[in-house]
C-alpha positions in Angstrom: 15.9 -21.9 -9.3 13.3 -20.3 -11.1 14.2 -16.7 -11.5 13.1 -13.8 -13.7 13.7 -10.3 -13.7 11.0 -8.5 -12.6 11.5 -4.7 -12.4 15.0 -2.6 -12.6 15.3 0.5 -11.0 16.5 4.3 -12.6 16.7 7.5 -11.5 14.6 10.5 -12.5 14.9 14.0 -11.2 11.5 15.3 -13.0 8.3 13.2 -13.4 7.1 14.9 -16.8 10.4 14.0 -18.6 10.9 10.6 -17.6 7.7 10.0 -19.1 8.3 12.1 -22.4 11.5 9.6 -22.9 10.0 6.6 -21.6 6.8 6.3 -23.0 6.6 8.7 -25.5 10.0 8.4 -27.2 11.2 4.5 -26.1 7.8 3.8 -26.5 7.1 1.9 -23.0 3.8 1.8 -21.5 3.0 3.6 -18.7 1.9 0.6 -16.0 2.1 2.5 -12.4 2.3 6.3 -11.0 2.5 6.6 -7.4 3.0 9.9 -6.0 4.1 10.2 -2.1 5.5 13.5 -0.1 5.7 15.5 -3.4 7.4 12.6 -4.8 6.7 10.4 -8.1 7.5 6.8 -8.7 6.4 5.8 -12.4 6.7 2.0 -13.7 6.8 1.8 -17.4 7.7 -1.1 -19.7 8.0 -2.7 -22.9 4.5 -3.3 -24.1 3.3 -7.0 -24.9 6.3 -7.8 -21.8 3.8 -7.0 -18.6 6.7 -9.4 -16.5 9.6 -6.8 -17.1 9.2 -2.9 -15.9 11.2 -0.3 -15.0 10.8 1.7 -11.7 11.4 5.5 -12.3 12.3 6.6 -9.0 13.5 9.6 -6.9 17.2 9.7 -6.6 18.1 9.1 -2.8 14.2 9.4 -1.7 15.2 6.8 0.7 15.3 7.7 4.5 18.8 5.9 4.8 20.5 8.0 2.5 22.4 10.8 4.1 22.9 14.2 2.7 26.6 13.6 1.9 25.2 10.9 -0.4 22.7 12.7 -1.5 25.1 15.1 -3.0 27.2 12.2 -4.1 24.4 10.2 -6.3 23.6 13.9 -7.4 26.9 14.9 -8.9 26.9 10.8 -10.3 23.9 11.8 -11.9 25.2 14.8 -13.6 28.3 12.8 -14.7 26.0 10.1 -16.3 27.7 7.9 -14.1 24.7 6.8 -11.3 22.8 4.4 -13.1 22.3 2.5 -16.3 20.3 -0.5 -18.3 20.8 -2.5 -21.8 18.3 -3.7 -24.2 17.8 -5.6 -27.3 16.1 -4.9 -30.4 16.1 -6.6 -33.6 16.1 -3.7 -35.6 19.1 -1.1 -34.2 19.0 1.3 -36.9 15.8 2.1 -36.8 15.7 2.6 -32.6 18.7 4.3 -33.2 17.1 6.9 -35.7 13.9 7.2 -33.3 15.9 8.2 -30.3 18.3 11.0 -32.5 14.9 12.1 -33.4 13.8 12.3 -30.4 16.9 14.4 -28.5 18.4 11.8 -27.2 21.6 12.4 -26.0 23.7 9.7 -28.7 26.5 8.4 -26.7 27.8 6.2 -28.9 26.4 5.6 -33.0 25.7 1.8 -33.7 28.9 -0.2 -33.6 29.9 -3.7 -34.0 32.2 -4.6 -31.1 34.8 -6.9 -30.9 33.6 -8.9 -28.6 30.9 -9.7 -31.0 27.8 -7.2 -30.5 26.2 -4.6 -32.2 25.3 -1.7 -30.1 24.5 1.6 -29.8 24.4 4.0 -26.6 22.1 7.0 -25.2 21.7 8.7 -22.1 18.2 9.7 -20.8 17.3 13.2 -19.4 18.9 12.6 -15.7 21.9 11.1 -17.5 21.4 6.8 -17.0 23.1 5.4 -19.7 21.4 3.1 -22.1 22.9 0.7 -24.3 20.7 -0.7 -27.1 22.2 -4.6 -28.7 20.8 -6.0 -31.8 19.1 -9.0 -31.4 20.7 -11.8 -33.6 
């Protein structure tokens, strides 16, 4: 099989600070913003990588989702517990020091791991966690 990923999906609660963290702190470029019902979906992604986004969507926006889970994926949210993603950079220290600058919430300061990675973890404004390797 020839398979890629294409585009992950996170949460966001509020349009204007997905894309303060996303493209103006991460970096990402901005590739879609599609608003529908009062609602805003925003693709963003690494630049020079157009085949790999991230979908910034409403939480629960679909019509399937009842109101108990709603509340559910809500209170996830709050917990930091909902969603999440991993990356890689080369150069973790320096990330690292962009996002504390940034007001980031630091989750977790680099670290080598036992089971062999350097990382280092953050959680964006509607709580997704994001865990940052070093490239080696």
């Amino acid at each position: 099989m020839d398979l890629t990923i294409h585009s992950s999906f996170l949460p966001q609660t509020d349009p204007e600070a997905a894309l303060a963290f996303y493209r103006d702190t991460l970096g990402f470029e901005v590739r879609n913003d599609v608003g529908y019902e009062g609602l805003r979906w925003i693709t963003v992604g690494p630049v020079g990588q157009p085949g790999t986004s991230i979908v910034l969507h409403p939480p629960a926006a679909d019509p399937g989702v009842t109101e108990e889970e709603r509340r559910m994926i809500a209170e996830m949210m709050a917990k930091g517990t909902f969603a999440g993603i991993n990356f890689a950079t080369r150069d973790l220290d320096s990330v690292f020091d962009r996002l504390q600058a940034g007001d980031a919430e630091v989750v977790q300061e680099p670290t080598d791991q036992p089971y062999g990675v350097r990382d280092c973890a953050f959680r964006d404004p509607f709580g997704n966690l994001i865990r940052i390797e070093e490239a080696r």
